[in-house]
DSSP file (Angstrom, degrees, kcal/mol; ACC not computed):
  #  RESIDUE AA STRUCTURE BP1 BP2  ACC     N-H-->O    O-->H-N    N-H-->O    O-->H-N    TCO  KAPPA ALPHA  PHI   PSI    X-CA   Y-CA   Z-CA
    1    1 A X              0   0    0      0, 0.0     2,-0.3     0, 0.0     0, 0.0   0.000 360.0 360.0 360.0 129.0  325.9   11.5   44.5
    2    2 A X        -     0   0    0      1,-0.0     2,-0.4     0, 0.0     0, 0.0  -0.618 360.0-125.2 -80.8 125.9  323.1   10.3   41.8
    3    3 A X        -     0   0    0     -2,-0.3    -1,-0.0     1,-0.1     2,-0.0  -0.686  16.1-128.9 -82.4 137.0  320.8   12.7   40.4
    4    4 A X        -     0   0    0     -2,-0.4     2,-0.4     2,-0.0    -1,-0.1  -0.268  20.8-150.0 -72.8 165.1  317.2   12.0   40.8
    5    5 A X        +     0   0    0     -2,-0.0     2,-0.4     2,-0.0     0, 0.0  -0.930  20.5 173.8-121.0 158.8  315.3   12.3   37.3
    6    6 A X        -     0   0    0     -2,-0.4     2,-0.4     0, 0.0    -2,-0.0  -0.923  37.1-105.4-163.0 154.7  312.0   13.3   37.6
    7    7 A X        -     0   0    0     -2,-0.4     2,-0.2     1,-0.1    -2,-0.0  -0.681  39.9-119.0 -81.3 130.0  309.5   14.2   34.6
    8    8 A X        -     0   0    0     -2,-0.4     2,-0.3     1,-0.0    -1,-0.1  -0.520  26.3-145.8 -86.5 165.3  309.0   18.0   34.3
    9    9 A X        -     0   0    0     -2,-0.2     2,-0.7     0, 0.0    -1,-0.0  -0.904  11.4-126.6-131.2 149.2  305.5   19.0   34.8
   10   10 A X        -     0   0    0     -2,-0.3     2,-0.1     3,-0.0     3,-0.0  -0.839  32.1-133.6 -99.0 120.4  303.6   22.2   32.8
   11   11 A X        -     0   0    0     -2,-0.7     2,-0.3     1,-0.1     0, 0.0  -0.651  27.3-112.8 -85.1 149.1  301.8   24.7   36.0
   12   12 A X        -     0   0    0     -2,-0.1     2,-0.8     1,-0.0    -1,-0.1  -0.548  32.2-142.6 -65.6 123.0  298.5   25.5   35.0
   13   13 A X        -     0   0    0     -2,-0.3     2,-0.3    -3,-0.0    -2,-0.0  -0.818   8.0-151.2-121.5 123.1  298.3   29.2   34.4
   14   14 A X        -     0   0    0     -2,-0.8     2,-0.4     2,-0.0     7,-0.0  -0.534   7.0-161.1 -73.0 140.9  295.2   31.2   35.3
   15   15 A X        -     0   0    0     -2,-0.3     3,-0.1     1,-0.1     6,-0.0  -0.942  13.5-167.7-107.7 151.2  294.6   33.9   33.5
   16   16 A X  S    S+     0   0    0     -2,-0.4     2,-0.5     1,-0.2     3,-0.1   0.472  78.7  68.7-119.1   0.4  292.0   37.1   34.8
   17   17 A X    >   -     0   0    0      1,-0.1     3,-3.0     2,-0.0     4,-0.3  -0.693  68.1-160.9-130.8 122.2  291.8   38.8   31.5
   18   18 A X  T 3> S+     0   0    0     -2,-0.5     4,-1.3     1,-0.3     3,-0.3   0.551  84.3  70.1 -66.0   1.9  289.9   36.8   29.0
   19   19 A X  T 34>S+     0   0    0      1,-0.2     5,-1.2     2,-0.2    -1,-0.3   0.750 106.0  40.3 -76.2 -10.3  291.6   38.9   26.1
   20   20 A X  T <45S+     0   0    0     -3,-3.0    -1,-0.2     3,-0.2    -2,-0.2   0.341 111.5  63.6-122.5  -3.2  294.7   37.3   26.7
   21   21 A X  T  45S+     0   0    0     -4,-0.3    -2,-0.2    -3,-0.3    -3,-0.1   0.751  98.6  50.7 -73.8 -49.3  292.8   34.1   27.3
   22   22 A X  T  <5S-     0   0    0     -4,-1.3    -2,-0.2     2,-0.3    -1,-0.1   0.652 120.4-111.1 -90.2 -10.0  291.6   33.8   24.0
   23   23 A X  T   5S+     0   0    0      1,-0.2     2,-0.3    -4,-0.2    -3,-0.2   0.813  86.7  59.6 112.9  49.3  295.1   34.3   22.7
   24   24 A X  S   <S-     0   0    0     -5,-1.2    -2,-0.3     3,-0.0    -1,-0.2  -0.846  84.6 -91.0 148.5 141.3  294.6   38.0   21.1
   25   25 A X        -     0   0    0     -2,-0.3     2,-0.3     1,-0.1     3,-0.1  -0.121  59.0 -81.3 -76.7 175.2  293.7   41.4   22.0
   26   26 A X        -     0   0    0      1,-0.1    -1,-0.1     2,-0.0     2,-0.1  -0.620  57.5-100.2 -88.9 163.7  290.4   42.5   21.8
   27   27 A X    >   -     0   0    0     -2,-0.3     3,-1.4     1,-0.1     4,-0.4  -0.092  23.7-136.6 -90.8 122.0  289.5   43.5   17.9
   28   28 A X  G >  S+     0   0    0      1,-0.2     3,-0.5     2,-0.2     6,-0.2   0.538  87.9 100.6 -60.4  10.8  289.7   47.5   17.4
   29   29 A X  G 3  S+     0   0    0      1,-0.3    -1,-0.2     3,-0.0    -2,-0.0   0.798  88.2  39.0-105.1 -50.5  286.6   47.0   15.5
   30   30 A X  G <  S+     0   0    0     -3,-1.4     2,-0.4     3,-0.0    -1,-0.3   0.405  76.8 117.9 -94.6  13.1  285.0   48.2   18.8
   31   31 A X    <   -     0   0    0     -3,-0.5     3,-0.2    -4,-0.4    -3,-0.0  -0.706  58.5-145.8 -87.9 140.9  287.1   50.9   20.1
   32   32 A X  S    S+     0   0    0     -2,-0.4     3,-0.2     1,-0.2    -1,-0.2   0.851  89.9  69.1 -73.5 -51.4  284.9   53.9   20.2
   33   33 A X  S    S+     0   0    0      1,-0.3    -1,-0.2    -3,-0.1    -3,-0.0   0.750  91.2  59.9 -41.5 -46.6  288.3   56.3   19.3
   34   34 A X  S    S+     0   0    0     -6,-0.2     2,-0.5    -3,-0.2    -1,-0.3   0.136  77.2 105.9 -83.5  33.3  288.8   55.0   15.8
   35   35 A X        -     0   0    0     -3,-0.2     2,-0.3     2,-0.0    -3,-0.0  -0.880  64.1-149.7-106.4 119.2  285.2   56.2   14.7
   36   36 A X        -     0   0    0     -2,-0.5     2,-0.5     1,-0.0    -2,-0.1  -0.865   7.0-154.9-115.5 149.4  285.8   59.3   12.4
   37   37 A X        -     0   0    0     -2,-0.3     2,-0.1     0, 0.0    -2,-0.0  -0.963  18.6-124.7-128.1 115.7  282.8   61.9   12.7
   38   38 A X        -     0   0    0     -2,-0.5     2,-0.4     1,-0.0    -2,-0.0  -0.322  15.9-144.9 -65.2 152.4  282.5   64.0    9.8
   39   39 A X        -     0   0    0     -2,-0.1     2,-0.3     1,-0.0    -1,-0.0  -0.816  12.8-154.2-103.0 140.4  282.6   67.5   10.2
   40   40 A X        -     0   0    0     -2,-0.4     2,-0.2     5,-0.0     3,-0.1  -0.770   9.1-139.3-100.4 146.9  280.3   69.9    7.9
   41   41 A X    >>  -     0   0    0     -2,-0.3     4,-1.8     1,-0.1     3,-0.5  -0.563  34.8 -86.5-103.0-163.4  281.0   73.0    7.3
   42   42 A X  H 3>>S+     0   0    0     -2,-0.2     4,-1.3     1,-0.2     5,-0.7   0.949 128.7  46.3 -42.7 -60.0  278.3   76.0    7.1
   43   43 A X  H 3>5S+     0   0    0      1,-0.3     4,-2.3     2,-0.2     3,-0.4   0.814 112.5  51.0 -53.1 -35.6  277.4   75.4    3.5
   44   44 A X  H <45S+     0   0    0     -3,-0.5    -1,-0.3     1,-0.3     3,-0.2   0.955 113.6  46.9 -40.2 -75.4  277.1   71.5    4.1
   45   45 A X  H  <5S+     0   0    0     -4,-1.8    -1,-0.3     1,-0.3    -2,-0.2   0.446 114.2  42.8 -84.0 -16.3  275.0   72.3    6.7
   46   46 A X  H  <5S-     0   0    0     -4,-1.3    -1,-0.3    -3,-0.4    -2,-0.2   0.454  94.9-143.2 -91.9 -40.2  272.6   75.1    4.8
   47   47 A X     << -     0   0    0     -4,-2.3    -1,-0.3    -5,-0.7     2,-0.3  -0.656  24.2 -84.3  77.5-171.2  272.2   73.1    1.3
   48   48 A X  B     -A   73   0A   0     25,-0.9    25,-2.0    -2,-0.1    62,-0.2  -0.956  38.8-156.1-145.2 113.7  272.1   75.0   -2.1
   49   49 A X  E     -c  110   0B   0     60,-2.5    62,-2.4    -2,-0.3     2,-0.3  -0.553  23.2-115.1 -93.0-171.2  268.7   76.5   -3.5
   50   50 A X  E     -c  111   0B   0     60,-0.2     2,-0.4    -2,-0.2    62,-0.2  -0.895  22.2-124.7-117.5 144.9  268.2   77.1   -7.2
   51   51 A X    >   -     0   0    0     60,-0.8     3,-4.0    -2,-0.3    62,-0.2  -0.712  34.3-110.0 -88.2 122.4  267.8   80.9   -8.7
   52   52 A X  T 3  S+     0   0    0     -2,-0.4    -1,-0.0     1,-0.3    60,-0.0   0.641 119.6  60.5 -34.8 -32.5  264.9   81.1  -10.5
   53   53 A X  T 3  S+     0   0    0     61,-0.0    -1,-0.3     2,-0.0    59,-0.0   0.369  74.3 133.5 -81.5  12.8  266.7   81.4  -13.8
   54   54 A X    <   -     0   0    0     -3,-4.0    60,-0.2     1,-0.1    58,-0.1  -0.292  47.0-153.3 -45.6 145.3  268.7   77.3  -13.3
   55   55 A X        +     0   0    0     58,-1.3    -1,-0.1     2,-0.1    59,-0.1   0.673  68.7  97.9 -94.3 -30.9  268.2   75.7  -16.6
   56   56 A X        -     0   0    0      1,-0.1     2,-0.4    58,-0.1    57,-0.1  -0.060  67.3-144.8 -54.7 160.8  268.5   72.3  -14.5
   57   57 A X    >   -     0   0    0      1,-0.1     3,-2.4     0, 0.0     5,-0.3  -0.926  24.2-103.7-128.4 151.0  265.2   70.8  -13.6
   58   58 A X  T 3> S+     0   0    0     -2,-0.4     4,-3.0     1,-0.3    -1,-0.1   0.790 122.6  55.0 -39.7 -42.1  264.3   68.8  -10.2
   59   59 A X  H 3> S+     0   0    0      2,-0.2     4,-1.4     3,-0.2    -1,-0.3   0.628 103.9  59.5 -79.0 -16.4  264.5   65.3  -11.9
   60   60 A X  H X> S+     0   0    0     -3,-2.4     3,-1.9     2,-0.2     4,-0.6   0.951 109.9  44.4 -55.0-101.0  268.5   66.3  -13.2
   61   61 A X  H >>>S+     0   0    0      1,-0.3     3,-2.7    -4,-0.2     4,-2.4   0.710 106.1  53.7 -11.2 -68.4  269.4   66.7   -9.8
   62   62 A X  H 3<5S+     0   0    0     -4,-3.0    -1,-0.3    -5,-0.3    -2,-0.2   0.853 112.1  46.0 -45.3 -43.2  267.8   63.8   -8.6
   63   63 A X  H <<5S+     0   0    0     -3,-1.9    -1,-0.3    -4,-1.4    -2,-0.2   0.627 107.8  65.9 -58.5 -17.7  270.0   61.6  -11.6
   64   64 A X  H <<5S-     0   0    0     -3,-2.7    -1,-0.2    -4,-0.6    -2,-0.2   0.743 120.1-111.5 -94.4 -24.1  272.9   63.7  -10.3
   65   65 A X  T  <5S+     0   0    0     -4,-2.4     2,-0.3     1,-0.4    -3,-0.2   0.433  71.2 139.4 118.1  -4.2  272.8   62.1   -6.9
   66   66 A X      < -     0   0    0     -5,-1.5    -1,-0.4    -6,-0.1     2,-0.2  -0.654  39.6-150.1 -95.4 153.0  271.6   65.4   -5.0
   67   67 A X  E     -B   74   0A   0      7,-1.8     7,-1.6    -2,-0.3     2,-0.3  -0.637  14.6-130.8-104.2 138.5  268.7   64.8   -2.0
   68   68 A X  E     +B   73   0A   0     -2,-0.2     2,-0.6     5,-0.2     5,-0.2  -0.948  29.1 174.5-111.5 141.4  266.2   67.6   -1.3
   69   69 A X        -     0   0    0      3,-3.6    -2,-0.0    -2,-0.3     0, 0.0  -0.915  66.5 -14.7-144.0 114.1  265.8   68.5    2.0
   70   70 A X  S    S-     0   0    0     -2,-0.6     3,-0.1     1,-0.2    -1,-0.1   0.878 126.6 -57.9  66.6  25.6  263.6   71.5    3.2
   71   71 A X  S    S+     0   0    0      1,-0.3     2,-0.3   -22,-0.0    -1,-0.2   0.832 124.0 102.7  40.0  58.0  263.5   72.7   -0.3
   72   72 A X        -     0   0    0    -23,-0.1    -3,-3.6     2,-0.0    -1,-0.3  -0.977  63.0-133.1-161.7 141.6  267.5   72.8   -0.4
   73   73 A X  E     -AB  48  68A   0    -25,-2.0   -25,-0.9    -2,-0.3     2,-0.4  -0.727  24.5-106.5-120.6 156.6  269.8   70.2   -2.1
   74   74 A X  E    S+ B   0  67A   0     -7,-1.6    -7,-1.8    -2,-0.2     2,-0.2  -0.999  84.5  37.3-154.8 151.3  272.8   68.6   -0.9
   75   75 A X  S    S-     0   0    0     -2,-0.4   -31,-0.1    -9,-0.2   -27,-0.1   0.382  70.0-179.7 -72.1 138.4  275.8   68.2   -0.9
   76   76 A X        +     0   0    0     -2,-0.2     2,-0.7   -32,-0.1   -27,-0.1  -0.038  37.8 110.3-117.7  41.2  275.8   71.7   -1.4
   77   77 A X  S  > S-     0   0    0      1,-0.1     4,-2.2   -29,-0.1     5,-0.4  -0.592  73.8-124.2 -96.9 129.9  279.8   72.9   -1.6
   78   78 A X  H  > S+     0   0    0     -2,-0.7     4,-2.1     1,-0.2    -1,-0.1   0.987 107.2  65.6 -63.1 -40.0  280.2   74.0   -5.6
   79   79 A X  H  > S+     0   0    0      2,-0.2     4,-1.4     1,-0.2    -1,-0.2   0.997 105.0  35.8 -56.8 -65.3  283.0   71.6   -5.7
   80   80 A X  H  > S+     0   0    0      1,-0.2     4,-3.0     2,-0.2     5,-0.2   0.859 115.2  52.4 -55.3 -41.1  281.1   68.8   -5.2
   81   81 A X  H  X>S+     0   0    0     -4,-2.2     4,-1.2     1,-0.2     5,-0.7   0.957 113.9  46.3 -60.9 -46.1  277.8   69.8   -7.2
   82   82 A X  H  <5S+     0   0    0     -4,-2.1     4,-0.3    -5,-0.4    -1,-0.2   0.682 114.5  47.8 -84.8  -0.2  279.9   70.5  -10.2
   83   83 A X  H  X5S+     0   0    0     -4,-1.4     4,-1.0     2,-0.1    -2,-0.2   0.941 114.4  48.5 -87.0 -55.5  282.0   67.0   -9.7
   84   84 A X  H  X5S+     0   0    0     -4,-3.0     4,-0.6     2,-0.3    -2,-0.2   0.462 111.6  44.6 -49.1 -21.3  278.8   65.2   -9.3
   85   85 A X  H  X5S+     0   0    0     -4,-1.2     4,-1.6    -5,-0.2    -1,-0.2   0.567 115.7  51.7-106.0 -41.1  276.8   66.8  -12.6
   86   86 A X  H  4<S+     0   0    0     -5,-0.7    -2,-0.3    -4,-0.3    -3,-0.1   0.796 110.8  55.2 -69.9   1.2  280.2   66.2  -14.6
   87   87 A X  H >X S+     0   0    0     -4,-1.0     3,-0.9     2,-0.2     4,-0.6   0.920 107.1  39.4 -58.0 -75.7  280.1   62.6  -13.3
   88   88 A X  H 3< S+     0   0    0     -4,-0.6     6,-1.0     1,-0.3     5,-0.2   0.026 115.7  51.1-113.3   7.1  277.1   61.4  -14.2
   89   89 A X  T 3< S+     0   0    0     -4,-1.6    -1,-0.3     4,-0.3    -2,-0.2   0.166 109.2  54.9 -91.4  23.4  277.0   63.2  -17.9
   90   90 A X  T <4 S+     0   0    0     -3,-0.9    -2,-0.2    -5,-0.2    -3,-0.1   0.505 112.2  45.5 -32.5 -48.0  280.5   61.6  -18.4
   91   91 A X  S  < S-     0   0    0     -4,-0.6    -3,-0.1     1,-0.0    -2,-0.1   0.491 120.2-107.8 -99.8  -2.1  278.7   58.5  -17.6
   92   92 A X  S    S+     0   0    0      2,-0.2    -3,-0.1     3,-0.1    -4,-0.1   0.275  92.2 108.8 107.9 -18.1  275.4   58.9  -19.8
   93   93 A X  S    S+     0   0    0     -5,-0.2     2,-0.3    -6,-0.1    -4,-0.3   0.804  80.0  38.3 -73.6 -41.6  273.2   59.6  -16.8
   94   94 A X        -     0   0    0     -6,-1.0    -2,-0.2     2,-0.2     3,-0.0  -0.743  68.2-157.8-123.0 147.6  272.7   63.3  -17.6
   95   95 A X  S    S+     0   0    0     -2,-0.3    -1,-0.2     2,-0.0    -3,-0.1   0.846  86.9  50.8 -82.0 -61.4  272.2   64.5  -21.8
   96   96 A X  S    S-     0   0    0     21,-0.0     2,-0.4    19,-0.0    -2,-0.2   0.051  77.0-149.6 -76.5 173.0  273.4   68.1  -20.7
   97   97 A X        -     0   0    0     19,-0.4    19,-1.6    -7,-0.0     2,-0.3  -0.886  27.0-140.0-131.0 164.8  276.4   69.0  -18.8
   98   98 A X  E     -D  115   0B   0     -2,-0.4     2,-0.5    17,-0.2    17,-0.2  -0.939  14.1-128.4-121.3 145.3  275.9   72.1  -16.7
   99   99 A X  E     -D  114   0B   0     15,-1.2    15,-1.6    -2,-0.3     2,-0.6  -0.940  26.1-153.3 -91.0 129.9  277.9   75.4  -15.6
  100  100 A X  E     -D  113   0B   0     -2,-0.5    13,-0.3    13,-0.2     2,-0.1  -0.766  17.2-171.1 -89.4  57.3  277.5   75.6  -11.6
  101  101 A X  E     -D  112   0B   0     11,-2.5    11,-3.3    -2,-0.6     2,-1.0  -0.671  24.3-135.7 -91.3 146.0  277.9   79.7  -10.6
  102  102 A X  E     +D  111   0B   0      9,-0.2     2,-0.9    -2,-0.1     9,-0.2  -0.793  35.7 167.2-129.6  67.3  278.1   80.2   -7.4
  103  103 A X        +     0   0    0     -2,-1.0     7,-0.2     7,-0.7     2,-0.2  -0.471  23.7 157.3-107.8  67.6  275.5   83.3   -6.9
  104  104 A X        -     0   0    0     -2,-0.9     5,-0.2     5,-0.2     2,-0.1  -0.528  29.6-152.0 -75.6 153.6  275.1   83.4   -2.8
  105  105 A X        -     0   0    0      3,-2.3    -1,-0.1    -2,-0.2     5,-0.0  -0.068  36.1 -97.1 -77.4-159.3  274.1   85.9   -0.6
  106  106 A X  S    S+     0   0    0     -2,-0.1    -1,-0.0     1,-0.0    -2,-0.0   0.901 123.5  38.6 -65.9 -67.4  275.1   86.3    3.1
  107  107 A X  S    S+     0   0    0      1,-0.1     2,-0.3    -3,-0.0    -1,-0.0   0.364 120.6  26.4 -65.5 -22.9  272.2   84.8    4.0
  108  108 A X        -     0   0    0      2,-0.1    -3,-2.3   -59,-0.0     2,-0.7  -0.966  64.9-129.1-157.8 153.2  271.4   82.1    1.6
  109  109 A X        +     0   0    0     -2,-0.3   -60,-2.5   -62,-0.2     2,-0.5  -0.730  32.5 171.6-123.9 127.2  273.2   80.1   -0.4
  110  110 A X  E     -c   49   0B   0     -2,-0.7    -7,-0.7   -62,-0.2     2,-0.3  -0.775  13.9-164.4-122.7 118.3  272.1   79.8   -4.4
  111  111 A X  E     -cD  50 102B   0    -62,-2.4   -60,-0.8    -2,-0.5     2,-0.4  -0.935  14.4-143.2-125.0 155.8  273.7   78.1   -7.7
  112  112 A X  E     - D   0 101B   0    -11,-3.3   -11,-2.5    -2,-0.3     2,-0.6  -0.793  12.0-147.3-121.5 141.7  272.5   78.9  -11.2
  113  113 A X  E     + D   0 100B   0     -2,-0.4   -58,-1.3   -13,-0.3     2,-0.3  -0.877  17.7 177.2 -98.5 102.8  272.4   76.1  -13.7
  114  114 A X  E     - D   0  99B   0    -15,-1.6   -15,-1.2    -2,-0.6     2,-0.4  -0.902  28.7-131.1-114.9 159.1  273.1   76.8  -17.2
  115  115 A X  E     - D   0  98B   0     -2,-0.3     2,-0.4   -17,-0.2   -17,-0.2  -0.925  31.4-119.8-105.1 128.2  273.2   74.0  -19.7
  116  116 A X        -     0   0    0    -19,-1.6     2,-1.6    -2,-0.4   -19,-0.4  -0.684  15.4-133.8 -81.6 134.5  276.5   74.3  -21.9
  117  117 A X              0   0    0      1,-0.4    -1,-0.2    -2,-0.4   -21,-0.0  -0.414 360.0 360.0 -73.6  40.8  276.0   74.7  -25.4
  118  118 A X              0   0    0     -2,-1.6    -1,-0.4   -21,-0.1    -2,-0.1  -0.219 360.0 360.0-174.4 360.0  278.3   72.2  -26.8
């Protein structure tokens, strides 16, 4: 018995979901999930006044990177203010460096500015 030959033939395949169409998932760039929302804590969310005796002055902040916002500056976490002033006199930006003390109340929260003598 002779075998036919015949040409094989390629079936058309539909696809119904055009991510798999286009030959690749859809980009994660738009999934909603991977979006991280920082959280603040209290102090974040309060800012930092200044104590009437701060040696800093408004426009030192302002070179330091801190925003004023309701007459209260921010980022207001002691870590950050005191990375942020040793930053930017490291870098030339500030003459002085400053010591950051951390003199809150309950109720409000206040750092005192000294300029360090050396």
């Amino acid at each position: 018995m002779a075998q036919q030959n015949s040409t094989p033939t390629l079936s058309t395949l539909t696809l119904s979901d055009q991510r798999f169409a286009a030959g690749h998932e859809s980009s994660p760039k738009n999934d909603i999930s991977l979006l991280r929302i920082p959280q603040r804590t209290e102090e974040e969310e309060h800012g930092f006044s200044l104590t009437p005796c701060s040696d800093i002055t408004l426009a030192e902040l302002k070179i330091a990177g801190f925003t004023s916002r309701d007459s209260k500056f921010y980022p207001s976490t002691q870590a950050e203010v005191e990375k942020s002033i040793l930053h930017h006199f490291k870098i030339g930006d500030l003459t002085d460096n400053f010591i950051v003390k951390d003199v809150s109340t309950p109720s409000r929260s206040l750092f005192s500015f000294h300029r360090c003598p050396f």
